[in-house]
TIVO-2410 file (N, C-alpha, C; in nm, 3 decimals):
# residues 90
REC num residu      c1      c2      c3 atome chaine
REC   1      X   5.333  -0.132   2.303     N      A
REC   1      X   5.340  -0.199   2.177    CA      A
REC   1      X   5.231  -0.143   2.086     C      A
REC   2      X   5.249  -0.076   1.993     N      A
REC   2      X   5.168  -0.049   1.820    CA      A
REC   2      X   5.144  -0.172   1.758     C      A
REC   3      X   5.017  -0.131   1.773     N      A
REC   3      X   4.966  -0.244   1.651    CA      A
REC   3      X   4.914  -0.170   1.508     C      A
REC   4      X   4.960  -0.223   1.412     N      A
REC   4      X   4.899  -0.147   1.274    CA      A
REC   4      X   4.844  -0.203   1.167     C      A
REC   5      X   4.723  -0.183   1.109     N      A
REC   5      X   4.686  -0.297   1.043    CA      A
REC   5      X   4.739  -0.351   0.957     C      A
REC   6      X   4.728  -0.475   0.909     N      A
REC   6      X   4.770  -0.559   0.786    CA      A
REC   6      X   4.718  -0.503   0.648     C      A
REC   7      X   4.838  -0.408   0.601     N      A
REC   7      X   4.794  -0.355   0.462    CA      A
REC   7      X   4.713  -0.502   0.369     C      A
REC   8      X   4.669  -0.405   0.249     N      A
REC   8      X   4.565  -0.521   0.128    CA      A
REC   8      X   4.631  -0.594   0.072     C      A
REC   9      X   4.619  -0.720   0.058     N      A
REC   9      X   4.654  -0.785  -0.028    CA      A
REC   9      X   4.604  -0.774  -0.121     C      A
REC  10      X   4.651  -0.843  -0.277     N      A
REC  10      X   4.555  -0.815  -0.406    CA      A
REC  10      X   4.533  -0.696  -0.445     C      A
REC  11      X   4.454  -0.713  -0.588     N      A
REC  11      X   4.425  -0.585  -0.647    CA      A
REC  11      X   4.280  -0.512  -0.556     C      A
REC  12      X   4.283  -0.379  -0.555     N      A
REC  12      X   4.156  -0.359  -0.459    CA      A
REC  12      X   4.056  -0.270  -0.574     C      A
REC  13      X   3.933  -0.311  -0.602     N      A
REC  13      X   3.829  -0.281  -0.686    CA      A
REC  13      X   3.757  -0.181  -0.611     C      A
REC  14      X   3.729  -0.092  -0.690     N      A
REC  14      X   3.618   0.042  -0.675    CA      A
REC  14      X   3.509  -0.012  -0.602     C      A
REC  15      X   3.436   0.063  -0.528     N      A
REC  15      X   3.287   0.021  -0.498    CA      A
REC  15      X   3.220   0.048  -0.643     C      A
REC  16      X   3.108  -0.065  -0.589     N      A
REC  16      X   3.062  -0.092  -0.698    CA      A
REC  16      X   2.916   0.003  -0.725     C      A
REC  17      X   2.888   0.108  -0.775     N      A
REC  17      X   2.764   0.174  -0.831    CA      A
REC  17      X   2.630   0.099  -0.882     C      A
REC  18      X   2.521   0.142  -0.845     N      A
REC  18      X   2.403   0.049  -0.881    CA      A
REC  18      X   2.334   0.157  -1.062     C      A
REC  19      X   2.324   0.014  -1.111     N      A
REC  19      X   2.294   0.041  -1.234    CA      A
REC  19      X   2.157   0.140  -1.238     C      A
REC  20      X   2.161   0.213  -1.317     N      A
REC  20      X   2.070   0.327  -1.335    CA      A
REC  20      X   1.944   0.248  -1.350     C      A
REC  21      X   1.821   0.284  -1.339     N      A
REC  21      X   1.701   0.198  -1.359    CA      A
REC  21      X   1.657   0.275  -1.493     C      A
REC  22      X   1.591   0.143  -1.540     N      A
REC  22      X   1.573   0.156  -1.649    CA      A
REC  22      X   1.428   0.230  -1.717     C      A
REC  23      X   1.427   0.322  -1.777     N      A
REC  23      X   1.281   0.368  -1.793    CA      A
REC  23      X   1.174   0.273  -1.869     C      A
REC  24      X   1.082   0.233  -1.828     N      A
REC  24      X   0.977   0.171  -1.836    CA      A
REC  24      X   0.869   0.222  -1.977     C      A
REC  25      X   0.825   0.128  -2.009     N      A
REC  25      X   0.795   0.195  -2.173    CA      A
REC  25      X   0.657   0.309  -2.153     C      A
REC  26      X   0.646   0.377  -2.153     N      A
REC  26      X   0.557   0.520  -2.138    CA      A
REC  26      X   0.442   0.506  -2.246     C      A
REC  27      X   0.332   0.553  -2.195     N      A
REC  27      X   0.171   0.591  -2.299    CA      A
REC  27      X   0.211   0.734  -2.277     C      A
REC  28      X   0.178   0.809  -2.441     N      A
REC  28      X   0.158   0.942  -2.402    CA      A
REC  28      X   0.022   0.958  -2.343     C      A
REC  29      X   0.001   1.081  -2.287     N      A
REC  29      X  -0.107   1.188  -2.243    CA      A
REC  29      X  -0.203   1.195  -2.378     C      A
REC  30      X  -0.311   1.250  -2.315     N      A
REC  30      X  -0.353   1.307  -2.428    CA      A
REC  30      X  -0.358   1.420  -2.455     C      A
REC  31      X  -0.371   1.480  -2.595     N      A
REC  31      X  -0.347   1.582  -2.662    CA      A
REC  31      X  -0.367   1.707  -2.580     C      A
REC  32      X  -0.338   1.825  -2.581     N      A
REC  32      X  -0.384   1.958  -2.492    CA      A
REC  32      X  -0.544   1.969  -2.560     C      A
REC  33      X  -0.587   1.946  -2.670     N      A
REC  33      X  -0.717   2.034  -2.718    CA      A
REC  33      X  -0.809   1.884  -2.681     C      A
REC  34      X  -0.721   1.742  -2.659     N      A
REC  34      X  -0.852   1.648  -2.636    CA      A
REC  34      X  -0.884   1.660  -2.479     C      A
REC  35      X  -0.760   1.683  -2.437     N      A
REC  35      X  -0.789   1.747  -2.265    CA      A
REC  35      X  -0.926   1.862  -2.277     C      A
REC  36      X  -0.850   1.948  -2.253     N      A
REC  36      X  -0.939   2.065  -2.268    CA      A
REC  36      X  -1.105   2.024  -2.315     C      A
REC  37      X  -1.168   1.929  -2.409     N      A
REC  37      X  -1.204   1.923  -2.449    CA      A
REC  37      X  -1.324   1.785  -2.349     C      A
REC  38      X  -1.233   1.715  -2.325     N      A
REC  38      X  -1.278   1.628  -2.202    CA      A
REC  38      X  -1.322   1.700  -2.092     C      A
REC  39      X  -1.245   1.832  -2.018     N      A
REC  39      X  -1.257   1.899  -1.920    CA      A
REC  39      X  -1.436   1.977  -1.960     C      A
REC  40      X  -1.399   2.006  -2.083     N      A
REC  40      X  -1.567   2.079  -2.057    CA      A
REC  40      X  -1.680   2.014  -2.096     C      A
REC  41      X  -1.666   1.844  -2.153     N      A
REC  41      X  -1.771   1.767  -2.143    CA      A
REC  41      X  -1.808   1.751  -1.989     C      A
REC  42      X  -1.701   1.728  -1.928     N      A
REC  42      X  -1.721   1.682  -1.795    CA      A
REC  42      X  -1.777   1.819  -1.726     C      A
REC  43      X  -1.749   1.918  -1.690     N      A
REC  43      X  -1.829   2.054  -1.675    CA      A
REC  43      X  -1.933   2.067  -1.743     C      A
REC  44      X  -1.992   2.024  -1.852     N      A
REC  44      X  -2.164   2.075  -1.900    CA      A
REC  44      X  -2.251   1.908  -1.823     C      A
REC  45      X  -2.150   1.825  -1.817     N      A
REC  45      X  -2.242   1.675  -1.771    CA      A
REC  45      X  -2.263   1.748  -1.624     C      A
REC  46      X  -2.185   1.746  -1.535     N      A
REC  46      X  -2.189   1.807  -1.409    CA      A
REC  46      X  -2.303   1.903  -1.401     C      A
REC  47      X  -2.320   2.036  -1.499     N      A
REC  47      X  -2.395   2.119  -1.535    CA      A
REC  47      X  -2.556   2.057  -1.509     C      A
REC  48      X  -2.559   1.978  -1.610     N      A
REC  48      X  -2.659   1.872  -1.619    CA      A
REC  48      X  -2.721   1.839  -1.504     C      A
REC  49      X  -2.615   1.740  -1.457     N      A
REC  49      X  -2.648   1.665  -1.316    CA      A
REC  49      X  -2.737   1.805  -1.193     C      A
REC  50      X  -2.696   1.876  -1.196     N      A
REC  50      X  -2.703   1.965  -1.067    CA      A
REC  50      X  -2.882   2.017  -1.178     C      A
REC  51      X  -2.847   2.074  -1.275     N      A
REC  51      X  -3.028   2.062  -1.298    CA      A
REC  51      X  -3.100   1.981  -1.279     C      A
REC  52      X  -3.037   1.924  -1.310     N      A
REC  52      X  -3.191   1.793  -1.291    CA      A
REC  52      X  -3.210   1.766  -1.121     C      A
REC  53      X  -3.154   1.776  -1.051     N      A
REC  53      X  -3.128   1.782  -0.912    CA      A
REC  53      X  -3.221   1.855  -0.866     C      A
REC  54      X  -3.200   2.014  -0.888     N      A
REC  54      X  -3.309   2.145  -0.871    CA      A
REC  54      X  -3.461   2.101  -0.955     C      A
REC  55      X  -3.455   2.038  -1.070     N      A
REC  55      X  -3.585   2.041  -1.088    CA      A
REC  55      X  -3.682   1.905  -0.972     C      A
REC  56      X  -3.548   1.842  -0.981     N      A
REC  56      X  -3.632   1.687  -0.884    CA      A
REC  56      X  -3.677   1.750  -0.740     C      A
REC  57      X  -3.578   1.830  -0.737     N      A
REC  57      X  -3.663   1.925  -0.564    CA      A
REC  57      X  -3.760   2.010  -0.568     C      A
REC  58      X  -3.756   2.067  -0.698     N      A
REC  58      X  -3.962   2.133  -0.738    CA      A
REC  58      X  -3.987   2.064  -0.761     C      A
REC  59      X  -3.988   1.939  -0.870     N      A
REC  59      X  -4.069   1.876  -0.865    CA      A
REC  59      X  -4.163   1.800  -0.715     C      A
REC  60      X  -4.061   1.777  -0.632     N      A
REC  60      X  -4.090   1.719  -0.492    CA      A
REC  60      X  -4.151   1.830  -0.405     C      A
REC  61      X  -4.121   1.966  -0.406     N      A
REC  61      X  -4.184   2.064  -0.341    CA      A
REC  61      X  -4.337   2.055  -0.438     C      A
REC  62      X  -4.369   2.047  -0.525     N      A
REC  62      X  -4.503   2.079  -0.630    CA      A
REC  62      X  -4.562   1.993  -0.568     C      A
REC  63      X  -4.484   1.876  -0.631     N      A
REC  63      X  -4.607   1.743  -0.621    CA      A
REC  63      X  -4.544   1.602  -0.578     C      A
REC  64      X  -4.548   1.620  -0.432     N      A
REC  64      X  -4.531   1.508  -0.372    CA      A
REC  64      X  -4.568   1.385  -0.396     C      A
REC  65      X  -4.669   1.357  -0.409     N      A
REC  65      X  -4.733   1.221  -0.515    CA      A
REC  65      X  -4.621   1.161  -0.608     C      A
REC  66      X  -4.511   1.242  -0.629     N      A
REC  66      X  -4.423   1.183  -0.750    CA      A
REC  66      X  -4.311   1.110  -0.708     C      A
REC  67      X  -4.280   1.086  -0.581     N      A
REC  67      X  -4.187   1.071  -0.530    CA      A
REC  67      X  -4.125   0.935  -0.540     C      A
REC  68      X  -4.214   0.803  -0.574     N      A
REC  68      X  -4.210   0.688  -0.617    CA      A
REC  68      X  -4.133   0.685  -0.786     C      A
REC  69      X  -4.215   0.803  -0.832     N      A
REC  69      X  -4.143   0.810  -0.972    CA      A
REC  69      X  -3.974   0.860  -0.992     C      A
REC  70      X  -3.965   0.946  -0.915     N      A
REC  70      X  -3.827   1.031  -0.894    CA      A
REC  70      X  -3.747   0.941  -0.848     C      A
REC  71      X  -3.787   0.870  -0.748     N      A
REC  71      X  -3.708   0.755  -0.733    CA      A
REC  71      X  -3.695   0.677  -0.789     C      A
REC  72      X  -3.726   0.581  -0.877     N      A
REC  72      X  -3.749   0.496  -0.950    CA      A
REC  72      X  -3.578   0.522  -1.060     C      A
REC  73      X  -3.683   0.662  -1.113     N      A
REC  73      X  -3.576   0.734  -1.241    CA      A
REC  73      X  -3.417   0.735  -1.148     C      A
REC  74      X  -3.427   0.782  -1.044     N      A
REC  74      X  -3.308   0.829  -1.015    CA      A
REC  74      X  -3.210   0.702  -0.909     C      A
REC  75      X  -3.292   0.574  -0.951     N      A
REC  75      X  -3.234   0.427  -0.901    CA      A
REC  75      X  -3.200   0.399  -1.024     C      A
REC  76      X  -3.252   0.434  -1.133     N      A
REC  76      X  -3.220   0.344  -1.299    CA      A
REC  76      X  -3.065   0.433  -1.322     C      A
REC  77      X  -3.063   0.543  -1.302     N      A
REC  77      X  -2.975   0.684  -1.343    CA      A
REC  77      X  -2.829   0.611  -1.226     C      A
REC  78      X  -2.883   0.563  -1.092     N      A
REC  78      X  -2.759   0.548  -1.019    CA      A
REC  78      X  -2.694   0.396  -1.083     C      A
REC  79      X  -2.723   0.283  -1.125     N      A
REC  79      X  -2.728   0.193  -1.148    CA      A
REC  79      X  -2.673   0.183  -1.268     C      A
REC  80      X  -2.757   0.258  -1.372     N      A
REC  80      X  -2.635   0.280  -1.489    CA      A
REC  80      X  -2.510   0.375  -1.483     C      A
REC  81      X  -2.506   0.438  -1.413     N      A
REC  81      X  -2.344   0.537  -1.368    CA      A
REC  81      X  -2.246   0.398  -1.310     C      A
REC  82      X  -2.291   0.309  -1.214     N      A
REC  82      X  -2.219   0.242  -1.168    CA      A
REC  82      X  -2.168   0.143  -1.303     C      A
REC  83      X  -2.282   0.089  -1.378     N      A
REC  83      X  -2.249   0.021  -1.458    CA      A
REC  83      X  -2.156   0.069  -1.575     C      A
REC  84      X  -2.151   0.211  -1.579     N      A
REC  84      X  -2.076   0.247  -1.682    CA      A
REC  84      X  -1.924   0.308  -1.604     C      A
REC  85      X  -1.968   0.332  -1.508     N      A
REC  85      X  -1.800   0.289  -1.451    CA      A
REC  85      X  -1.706   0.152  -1.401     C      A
REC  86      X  -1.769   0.059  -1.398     N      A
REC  86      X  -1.754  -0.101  -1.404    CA      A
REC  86      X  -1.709  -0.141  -1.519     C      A
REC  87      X  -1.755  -0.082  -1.682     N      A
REC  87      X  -1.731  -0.116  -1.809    CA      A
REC  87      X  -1.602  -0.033  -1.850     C      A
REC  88      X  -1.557   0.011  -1.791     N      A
REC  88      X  -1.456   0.152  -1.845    CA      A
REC  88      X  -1.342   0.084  -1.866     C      A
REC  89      X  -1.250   0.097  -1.979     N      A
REC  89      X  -1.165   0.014  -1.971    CA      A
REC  89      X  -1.027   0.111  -1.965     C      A
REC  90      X  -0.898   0.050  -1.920     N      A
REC  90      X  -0.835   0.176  -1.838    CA      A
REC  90      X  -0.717   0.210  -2.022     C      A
***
């Protein structure tokens, strides 16, 4: 004995496709010359940083005696970096 299935009753509907997502409202970038321009503030600050670094290690090779001071400066210097990355607003 064959068994065969019970054709559809009713009208038979398409599968159903999921709606495209919707693009989300976008900030532009910034400009190519304010980029660029950010990129080499941030390269001469860096610049910066790494001198003052080399002089704080002659200074510390010269004159040890200073070392309370170097520290001091370079606890005020870490403290405001943190604080000015805490204030940054996105």
């Amino acid at each position: 004995m064959t068994t065969h299935p019970n054709p559809p009753t009713g009208p038979t509907q398409p599968p159903a496709t999921p709606a495209a997502p919707q693009p989300g409202p976008t900030t532009p970038g910034p400009a190519p010359a304010e980029a660029s321009l950010r990129r080499l503030v941030i390269g001469v600050l860096a610049g910066l940083v790494v001198l003052a670094a080399l002089f704080a290690f002659y200074v510390l090779l010269e004159h040890p005696k200073a070392l309370p001071a170097l520290a001091g400066v370079s606890a005020l210097f870490t403290i405001g970096g943190f604080a000015l990355l805490a204030n940054r607003r996105p």
